[in-house]
C-alpha positions as a Python dict, from the first residue, in 0.01 Angstrom:
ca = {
    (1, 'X'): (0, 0, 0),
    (2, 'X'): (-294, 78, 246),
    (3, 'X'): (-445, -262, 199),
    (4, 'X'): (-80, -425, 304),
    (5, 'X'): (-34, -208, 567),
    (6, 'X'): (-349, -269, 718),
    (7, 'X'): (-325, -625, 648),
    (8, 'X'): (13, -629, 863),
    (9, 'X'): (-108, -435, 1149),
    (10, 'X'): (-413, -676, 1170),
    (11, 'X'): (-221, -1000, 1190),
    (12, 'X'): (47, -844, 1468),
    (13, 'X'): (-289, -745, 1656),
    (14, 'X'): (-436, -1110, 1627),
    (15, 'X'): (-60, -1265, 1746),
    (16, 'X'): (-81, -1080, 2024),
    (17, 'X'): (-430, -1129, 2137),
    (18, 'X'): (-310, -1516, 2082),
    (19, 'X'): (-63, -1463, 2326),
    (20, 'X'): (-178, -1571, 2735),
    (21, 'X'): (-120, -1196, 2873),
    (22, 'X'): (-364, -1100, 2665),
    (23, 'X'): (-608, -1366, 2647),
    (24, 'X'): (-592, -1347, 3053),
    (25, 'X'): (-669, -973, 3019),
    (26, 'X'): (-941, -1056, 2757),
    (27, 'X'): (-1125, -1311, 2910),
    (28, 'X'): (-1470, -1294, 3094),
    (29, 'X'): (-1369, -1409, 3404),
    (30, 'X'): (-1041, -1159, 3398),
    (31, 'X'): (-1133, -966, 3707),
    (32, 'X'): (-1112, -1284, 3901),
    (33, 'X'): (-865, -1434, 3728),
    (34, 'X'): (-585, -1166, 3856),
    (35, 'X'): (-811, -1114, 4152),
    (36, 'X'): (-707, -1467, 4275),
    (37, 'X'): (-350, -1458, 4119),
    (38, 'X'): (-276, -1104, 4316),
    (39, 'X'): (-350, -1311, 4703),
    (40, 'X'): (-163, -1590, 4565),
    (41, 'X'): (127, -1448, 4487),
    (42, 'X'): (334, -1150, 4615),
    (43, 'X'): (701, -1026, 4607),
    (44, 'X'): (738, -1265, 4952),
    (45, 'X'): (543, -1554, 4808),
    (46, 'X'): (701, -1584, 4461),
    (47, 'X'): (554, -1936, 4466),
    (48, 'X'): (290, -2121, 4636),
    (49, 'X'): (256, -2523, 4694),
    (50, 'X'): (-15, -2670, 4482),
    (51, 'X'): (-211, -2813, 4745),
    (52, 'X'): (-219, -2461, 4930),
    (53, 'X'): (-301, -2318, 4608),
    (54, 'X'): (-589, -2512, 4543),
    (55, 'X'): (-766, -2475, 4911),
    (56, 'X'): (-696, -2086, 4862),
    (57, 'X'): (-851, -2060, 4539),
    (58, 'X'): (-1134, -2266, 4641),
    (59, 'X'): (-1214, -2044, 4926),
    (60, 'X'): (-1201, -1717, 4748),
    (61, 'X'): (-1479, -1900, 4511),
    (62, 'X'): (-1677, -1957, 4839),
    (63, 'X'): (-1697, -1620, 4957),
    (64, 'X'): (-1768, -1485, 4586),
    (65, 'X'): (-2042, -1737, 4500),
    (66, 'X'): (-2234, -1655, 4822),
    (67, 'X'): (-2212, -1255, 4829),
    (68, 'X'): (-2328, -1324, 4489),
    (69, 'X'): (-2090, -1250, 4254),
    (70, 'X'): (-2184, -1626, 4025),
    (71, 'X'): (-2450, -1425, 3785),
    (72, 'X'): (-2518, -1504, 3481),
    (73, 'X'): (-2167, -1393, 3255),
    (74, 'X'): (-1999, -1686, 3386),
    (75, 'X'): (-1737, -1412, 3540),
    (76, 'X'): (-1717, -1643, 3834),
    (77, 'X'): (-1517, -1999, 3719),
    (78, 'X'): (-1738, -2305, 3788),
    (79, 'X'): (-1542, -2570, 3976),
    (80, 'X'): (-1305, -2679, 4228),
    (81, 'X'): (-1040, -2475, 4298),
    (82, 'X'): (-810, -2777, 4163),
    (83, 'X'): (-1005, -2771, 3863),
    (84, 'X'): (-919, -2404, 3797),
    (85, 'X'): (-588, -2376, 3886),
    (86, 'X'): (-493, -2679, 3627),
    (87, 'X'): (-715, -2455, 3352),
    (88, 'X'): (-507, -2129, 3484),
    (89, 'X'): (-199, -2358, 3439),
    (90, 'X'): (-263, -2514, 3090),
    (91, 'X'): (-382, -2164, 2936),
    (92, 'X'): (24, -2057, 3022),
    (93, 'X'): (-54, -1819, 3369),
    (94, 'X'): (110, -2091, 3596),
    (95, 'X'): (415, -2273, 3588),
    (96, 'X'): (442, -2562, 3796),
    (97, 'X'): (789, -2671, 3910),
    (98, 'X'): (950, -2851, 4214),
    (99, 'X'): (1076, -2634, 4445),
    (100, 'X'): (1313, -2857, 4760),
    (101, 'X'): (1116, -3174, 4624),
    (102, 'X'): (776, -2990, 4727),
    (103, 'X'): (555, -2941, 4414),
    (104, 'X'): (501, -2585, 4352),
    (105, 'X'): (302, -2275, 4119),
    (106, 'X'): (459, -2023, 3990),
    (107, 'X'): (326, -1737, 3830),
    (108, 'X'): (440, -1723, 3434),
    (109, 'X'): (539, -1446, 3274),
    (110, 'X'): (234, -1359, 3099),
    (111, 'X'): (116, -1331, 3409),
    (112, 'X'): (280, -1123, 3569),
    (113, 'X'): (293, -866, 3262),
    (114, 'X'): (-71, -894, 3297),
    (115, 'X'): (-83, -806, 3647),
    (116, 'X'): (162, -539, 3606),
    (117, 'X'): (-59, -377, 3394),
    (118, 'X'): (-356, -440, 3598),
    (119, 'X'): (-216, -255, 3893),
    (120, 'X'): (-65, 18, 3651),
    (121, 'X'): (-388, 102, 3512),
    (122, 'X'): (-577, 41, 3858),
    (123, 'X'): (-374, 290, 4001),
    (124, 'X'): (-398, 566, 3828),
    (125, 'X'): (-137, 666, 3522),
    (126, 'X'): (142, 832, 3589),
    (127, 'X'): (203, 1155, 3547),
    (128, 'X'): (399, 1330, 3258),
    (129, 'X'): (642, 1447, 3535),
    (130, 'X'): (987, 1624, 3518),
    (131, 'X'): (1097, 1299, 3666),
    (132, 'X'): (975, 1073, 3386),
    (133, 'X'): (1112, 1323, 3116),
    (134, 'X'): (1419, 1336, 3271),
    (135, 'X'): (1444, 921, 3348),
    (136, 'X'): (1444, 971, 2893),
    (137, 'X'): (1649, 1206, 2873),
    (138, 'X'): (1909, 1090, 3057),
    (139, 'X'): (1880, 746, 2907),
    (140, 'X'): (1911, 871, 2569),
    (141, 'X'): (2231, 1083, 2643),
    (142, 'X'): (2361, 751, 2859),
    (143, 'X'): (2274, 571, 2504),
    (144, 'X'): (2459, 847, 2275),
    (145, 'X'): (2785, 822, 2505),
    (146, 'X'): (2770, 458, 2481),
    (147, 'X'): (2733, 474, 2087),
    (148, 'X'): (2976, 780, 2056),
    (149, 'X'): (3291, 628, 1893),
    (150, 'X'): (3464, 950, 1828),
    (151, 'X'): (3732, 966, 2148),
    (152, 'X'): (3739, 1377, 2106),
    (153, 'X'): (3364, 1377, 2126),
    (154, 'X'): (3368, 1196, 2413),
    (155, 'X'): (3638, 1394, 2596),
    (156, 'X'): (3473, 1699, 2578),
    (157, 'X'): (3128, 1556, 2688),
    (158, 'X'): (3254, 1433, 3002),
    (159, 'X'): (3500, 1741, 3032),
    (160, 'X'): (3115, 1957, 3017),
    (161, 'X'): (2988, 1716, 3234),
    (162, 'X'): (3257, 1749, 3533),
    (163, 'X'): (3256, 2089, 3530),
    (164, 'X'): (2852, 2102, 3586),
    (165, 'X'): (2959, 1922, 3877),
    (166, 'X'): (3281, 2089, 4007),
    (167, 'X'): (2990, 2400, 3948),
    (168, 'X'): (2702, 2221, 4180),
    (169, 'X'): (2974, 2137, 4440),
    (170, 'X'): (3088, 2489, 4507),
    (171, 'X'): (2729, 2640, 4490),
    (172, 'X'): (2628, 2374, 4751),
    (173, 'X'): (2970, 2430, 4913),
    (174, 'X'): (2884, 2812, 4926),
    (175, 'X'): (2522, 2853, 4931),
    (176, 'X'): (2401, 2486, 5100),
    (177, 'X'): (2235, 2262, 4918),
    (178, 'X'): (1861, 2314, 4826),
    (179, 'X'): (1619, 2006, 4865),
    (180, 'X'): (1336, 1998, 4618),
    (181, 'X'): (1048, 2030, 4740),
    (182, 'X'): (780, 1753, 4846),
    (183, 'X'): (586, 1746, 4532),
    (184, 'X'): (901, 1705, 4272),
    (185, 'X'): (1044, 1410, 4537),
    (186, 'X'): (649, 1264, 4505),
    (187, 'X'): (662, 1238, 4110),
    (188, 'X'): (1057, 1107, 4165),
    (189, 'X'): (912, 829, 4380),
    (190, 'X'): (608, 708, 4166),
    (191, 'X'): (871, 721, 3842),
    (192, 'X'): (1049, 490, 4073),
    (193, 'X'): (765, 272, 4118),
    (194, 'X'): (665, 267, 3756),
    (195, 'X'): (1029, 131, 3710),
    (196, 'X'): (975, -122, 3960),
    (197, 'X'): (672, -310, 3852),
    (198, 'X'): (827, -401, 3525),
    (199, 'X'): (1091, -650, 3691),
    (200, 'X'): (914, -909, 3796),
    (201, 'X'): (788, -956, 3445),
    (202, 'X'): (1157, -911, 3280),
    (203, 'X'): (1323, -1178, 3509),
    (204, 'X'): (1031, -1409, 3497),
    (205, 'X'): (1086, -1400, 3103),
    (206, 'X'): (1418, -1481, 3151),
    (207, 'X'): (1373, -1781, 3335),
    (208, 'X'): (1168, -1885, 3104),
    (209, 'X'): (1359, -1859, 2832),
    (210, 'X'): (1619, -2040, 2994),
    (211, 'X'): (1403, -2356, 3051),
    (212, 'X'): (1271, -2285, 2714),
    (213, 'X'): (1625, -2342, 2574),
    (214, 'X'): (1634, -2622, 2871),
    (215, 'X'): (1379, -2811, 2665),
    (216, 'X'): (1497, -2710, 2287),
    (217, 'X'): (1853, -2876, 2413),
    (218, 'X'): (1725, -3194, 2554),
    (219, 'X'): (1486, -3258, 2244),
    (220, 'X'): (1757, -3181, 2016),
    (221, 'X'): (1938, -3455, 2186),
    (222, 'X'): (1706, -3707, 2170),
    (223, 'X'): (1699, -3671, 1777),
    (224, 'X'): (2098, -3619, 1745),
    (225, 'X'): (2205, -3933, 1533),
    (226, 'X'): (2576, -3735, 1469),
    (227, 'X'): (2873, -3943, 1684),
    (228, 'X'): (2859, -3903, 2079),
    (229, 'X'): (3181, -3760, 2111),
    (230, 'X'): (3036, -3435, 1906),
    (231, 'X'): (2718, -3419, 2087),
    (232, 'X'): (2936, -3421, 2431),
    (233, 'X'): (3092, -3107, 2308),
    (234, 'X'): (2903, -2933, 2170),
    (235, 'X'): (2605, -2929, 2452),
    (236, 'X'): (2828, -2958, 2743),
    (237, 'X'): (2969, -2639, 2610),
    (238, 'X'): (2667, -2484, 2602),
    (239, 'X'): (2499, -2612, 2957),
    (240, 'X'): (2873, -2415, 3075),
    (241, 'X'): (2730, -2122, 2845),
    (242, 'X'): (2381, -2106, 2883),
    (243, 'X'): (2336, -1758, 2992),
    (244, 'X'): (2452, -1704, 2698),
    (245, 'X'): (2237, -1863, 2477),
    (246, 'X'): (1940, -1671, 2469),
    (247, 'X'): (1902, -1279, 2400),
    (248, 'X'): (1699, -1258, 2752),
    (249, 'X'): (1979, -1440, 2898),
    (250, 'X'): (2227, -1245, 2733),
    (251, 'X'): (2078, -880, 2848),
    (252, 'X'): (2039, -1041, 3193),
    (253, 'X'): (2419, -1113, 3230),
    (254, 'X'): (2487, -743, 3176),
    (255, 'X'): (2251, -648, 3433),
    (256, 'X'): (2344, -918, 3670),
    (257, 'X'): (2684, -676, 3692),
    (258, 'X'): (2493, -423, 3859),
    (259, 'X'): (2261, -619, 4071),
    (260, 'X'): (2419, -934, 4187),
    (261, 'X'): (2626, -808, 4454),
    (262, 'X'): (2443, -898, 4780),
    (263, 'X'): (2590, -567, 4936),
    (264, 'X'): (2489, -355, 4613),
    (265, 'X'): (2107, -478, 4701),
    (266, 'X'): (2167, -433, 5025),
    (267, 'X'): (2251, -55, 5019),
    (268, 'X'): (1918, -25, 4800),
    (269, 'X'): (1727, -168, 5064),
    (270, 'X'): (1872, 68, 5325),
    (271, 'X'): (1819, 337, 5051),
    (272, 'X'): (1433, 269, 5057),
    (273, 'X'): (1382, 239, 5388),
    (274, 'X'): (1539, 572, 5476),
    (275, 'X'): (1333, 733, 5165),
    (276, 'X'): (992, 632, 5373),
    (277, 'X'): (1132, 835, 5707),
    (278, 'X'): (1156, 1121, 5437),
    (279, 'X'): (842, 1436, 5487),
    (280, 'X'): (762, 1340, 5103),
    (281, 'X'): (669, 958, 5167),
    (282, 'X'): (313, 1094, 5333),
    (283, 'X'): (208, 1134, 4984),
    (284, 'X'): (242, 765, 4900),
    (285, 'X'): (-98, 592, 4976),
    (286, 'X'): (-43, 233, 5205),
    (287, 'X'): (-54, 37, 4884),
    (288, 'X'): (230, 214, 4715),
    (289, 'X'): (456, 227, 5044),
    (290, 'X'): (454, -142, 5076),
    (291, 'X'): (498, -184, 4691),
    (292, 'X'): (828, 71, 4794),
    (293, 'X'): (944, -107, 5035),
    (294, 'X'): (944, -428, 4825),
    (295, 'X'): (1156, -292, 4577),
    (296, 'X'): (1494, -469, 4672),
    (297, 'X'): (1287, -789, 4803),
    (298, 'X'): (1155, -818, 4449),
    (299, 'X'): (1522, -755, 4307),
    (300, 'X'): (1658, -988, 4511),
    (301, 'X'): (1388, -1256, 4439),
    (302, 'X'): (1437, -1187, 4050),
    (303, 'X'): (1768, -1288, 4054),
    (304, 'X'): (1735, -1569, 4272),
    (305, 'X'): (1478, -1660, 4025),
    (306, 'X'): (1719, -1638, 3709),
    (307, 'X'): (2009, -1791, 3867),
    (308, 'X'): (1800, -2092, 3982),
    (309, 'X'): (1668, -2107, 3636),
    (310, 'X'): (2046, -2136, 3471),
    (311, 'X'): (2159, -2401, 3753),
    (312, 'X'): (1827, -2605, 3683),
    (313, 'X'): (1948, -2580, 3295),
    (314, 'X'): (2280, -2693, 3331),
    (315, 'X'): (2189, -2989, 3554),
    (316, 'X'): (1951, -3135, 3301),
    (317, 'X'): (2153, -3075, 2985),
    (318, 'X'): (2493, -3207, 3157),
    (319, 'X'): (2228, -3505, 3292),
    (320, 'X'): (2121, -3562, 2965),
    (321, 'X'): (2465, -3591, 2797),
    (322, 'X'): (2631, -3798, 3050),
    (323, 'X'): (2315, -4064, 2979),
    (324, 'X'): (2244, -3957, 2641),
    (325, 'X'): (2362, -4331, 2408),
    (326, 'X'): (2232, -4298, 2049),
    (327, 'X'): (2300, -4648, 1930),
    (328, 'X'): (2137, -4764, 2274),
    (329, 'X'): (1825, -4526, 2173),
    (330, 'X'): (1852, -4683, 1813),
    (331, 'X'): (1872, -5058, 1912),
    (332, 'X'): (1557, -4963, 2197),
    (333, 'X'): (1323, -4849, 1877),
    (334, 'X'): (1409, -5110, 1690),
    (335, 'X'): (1284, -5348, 1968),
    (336, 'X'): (962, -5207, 2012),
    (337, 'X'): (913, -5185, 1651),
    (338, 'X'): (980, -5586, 1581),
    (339, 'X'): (766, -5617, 1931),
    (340, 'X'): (455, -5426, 1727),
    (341, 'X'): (502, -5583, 1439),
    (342, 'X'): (521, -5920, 1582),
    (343, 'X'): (203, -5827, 1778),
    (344, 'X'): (-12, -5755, 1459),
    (345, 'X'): (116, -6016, 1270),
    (346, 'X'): (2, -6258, 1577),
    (347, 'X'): (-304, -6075, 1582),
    (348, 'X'): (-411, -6134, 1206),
    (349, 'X'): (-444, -6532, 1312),
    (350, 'X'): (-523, -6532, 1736),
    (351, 'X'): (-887, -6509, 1827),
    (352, 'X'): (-1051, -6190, 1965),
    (353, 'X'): (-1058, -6383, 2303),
    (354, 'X'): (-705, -6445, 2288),
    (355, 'X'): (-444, -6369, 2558),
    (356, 'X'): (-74, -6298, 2575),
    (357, 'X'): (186, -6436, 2848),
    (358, 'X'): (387, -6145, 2957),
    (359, 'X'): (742, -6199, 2953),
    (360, 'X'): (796, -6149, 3316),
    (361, 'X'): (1204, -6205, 3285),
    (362, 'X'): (1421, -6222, 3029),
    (363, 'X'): (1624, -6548, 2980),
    (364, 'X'): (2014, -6562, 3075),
    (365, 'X'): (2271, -6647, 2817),
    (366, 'X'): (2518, -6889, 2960),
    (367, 'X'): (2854, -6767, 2844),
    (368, 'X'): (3073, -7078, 3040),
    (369, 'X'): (3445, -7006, 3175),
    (370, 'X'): (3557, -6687, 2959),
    (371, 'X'): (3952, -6632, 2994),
    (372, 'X'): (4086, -6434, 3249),
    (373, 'X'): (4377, -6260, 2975),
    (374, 'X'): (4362, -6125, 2651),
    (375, 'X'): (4676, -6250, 2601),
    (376, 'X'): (4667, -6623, 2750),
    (377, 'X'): (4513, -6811, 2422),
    (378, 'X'): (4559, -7151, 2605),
    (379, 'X'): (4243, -7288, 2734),
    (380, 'X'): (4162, -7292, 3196),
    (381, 'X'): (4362, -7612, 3341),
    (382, 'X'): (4318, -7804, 3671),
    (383, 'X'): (4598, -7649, 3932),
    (384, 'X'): (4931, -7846, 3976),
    (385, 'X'): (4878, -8134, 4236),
    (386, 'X'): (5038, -8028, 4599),
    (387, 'X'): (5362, -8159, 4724),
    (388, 'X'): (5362, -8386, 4981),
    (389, 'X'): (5361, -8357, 5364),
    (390, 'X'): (5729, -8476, 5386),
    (391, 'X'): (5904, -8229, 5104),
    (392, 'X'): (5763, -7943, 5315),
    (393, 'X'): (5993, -7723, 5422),
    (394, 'X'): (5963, -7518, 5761),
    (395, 'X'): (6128, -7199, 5791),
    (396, 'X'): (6159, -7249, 6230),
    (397, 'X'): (6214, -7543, 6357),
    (398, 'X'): (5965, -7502, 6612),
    (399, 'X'): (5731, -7403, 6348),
    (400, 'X'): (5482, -7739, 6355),
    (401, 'X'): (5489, -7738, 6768),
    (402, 'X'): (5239, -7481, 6824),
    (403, 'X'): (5021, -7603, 6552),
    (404, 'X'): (4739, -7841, 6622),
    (405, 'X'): (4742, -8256, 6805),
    (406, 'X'): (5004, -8488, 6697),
    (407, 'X'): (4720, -8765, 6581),
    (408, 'X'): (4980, -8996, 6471),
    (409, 'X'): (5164, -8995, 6773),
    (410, 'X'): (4881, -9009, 7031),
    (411, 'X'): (4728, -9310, 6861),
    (412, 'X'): (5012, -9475, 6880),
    (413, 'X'): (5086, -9391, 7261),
    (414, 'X'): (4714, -9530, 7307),
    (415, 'X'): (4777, -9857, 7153),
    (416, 'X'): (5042, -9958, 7412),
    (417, 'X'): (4819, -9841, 7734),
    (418, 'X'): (4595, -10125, 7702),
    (419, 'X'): (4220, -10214, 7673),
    (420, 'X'): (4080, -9990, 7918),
    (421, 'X'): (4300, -9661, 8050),
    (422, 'X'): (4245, -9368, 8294),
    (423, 'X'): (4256, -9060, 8065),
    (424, 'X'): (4404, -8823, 8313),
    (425, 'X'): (4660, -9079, 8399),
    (426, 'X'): (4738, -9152, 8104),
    (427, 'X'): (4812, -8828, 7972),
    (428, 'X'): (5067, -8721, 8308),
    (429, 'X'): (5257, -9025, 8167),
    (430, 'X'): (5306, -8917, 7802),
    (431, 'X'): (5612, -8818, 7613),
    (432, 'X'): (5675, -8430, 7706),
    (433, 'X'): (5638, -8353, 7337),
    (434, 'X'): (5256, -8503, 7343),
    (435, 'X'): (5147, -8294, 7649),
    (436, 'X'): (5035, -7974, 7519),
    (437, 'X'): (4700, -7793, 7525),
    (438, 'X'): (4607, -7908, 7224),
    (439, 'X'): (4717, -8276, 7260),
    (440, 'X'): (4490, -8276, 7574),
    (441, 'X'): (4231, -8229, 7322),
    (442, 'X'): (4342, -8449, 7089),
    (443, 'X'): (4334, -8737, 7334),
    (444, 'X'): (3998, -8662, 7406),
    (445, 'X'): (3877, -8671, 7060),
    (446, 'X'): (4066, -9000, 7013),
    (447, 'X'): (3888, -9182, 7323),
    (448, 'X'): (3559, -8998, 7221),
    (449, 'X'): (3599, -9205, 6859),
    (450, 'X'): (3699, -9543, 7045),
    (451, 'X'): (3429, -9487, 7257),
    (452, 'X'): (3455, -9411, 7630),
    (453, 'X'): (3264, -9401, 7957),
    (454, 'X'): (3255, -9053, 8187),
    (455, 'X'): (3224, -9031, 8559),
    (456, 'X'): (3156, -8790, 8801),
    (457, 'X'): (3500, -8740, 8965),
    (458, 'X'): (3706, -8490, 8799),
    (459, 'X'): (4081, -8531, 8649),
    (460, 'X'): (4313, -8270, 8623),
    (461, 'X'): (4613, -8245, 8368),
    (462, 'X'): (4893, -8063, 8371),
    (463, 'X'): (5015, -7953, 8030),
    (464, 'X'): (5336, -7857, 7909),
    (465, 'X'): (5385, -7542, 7650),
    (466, 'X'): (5645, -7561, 7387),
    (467, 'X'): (5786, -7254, 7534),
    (468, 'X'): (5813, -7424, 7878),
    (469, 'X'): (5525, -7386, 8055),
    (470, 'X'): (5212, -7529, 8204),
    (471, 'X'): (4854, -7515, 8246),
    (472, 'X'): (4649, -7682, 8455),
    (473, 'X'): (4309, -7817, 8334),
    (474, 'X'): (4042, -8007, 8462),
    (475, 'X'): (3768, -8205, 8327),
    (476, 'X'): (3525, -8482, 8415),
    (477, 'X'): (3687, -8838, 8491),
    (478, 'X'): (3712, -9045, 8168),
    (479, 'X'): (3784, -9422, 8109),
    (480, 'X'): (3897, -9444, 7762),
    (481, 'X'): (3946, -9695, 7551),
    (482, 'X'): (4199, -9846, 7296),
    (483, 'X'): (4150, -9850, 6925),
    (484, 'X'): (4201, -10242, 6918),
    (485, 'X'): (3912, -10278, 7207),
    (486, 'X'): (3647, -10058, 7060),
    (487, 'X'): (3315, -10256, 7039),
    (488, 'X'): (3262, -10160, 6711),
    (489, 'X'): (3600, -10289, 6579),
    (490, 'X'): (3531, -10609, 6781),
    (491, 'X'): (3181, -10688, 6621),
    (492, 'X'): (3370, -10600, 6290),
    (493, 'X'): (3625, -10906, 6380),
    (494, 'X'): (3358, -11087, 6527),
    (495, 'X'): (3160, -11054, 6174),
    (496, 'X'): (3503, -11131, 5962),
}
């Protein structure tokens, strides 16, 4: 039984010297390590850009190496401060994240249990006081109540327990009330402390848990070969859950009941501040007033921390559903796979100086004309042929007299004016329907296609709306001719 027992308590020592709070603690270069890590970081800087990081570290290096702290134990890191940070990061004592797309460290929880007890063992233990007996006591009565399922037990416990205080009120009420004195408040405030420094380290676990799970979900995924519809479910359920998920996660929800109200954490800020205007405070050294009066900062960070944490979560896990195609993930592998074995069977054959042709685009199927219907089986036709201009119906009967030059009629007005013709003239004596704006132009482009000669007088035409009425235009003096005298349809007769 000895032998087992002592076999057991040696392998839960070893796991947790294996863990990184620990193995920080452990290490040579410890001092420095949490040295460095306590300027980094603080309960205003809960995280620190990388490139910040690394020129902070580096300098802290400087000014140890030349007061002459490098000796021989290697407690000094050799390096760049890049170089160390990235050890400090893969040995679990930063977390690197990216923080309003900036790329930040954060201090893990390891970490921070290691520099919690650092600076609870720097400065001095605390005290077996009434106020740490009591802080016990009253959580192990707060625990029996809880537990008590006996309703008459109960009853009477909190019966006893109002009339202790019905009893305080009228002694104060008679008497006045009696402060305790500055020592007891002293001991009250470093049990407070004490409390204090293990938060940091509790919500930081709980984050971490949280992307923990983040990362257990999404892998999961990756692997899930069960249908999509299931996976959808079942991990969109629990991204809506995932508070829930973990124990850490779980005992942080409870909390979260007595913390998360921004007034609540308010009132304990105002609490704290009027505690340090209190006689007793000039017992607390500068170190522990500031670590006091960063009590509800650090609260407040904590949850921040936690609730960023869960949002983060439930972002990538939705992400990953909402993109997340198994048979698409099944038809990629079995790509690559033909694409390496086709590459070592072309191997076996291809000389060592050999080279491959990327495929730099991959070819297009032509698919033709697909049909527009499910339902239509018959295969695309040409359109029906249009009617012709003369079954055309028009709804006005003035619809086709504001549309554009009446070619047919102009051409034939210009084959009665003769071989040459005085455009201006010519147009004051045609038909009234003929004389619009746009019959103006039409003329033009008629003599422009028979071929005509400009001058520089000017012409003016007075044009005749279908409405009734006229506009006046003027243009450069043109002697036009008639189709039948164009030179080019004379050579053409000439040639016939």
């Amino acid at each position: 039984m000895t032998g087992t027992r002592a076999e057991a308590a040696y392998s839960r020592s070893l796991a947790a010297f294996r863990t990184p709070t620990l193995g920080l603690l452990h290490g040579r270069q410890a001092p420095f390590v949490i040295a460095a890590l306590s300027m980094l970081f603080s309960a205003d800087r809960p995280s620190v850009p990388i490139a910040d990081a690394h020129a902070e570290v580096a300098e802290a290096l400087d000014v140890l190496r030349a007061a002459g702290h490098d000796d021989d134990d290697r407690r000094i890191p050799a390096g760049t401060g890049r170089e160390v940070c990235r050890t400090w990061a893969k040995q679990g004592w930063l977390v690197q994240q990216i923080d309003d797309d900036v790329e930040v460290y954060r201090l893990s929880a390891h970490a921070v249990e290691a520099l919690e007890i650092t600076g609870r063992t720097g400065g001095g233990r605390t005290r077996v006081s009434n106020s740490r007996v009591r802080t016990l006591l009253e959580a192990v009565e707060r625990l029996s109540d809880d537990a008590e399922a006996d309703p008459v037990k109960r009853i009477a416990r909190l019966t006893a327990e109002r009339d202790a205080l019905d009893a305080e009120i009228l002694n104060i009420q008679a008497n006045g009330a009696v402060p305790l004195d500055d020592e007891e408040l002293y001991e009250e405030a470093e049990n407070v402390l004490h409390l204090a420094r293990e938060l940091p380290a509790d919500f930081t676990r709980v984050a971490e848990s949280l992307k923990q799970m983040q990362r257990d979900v999404v892998s999961h995924l990756r692997r899930d070969d069960r249908p999509t519809g299931d996976v959808l479910r079942e991990y969109l359920q629990r991204a809506k859950d995932v508070m829930q998920s973990t124990p850490e996660g779980r005992a942080f929800a409870g909390a979260l009941r007595l913390i998360g109200d921004a007034d609540r954490i308010d009132a304990l800020t105002e609490q704290l501040h009027g505690l340090l205007a209190q006689p007793f405070a000039r017992f607390l050294d500068p170190a522990q007033r500031i670590e006091f009066d960063a009590i509800g900062r650090r609260v407040e960070l904590g949850v921040e921390e936690v609730l960023a944490a869960q949002r983060r979560a439930s972002h990538v896990i939705t992400g990953q559903v909402k993109t997340h195609d198994p048979l698409r993930d099944r038809q990629i592998d079995e790509l690559l796979r033909d694409v390496i074995a086709g590459l070592h069977e072309w191997s076996k054959d291809a000389p060592s100086s050999a080279s491959v042709d990327p495929v730099r685009s991959l070819p297009l199927i032509d698919l033709g004309r697909l049909r527009q219907t499910v339902g239509d089986v018959r295969p695309p036709g040409a359109p029906a042929p249009l009617t012709d201009a003369d079954d055309v119906e028009y709804l006005e009967a003035d619809s086709r007299s504001w549309g554009g030059p009446h070619y047919a009629e102009l051409e034939a007005f210009v084959a009665g004016l003769g071989a040459e013709f005085d455009l201006g003239e010519a147009f004051a004596h045609a038909p009234d329907d003929t004389r619009r704006p746009v019959d103006l132009v039409g003329l033009l482009e008629i003599a422009h296609r028979n071929g005509m000669t400009e001058h520089d007088a000017i012409s003016t035409a007075d044009t005749l709306r279908p409405d009734g009425t006229t506009r006046r235009f003027a243009f450069g003096a043109v002697t036009a001719r008639s189709a039948a005298a164009a030179p080019d349809a004379t050579k053409e007769d000439q040639d016939a």
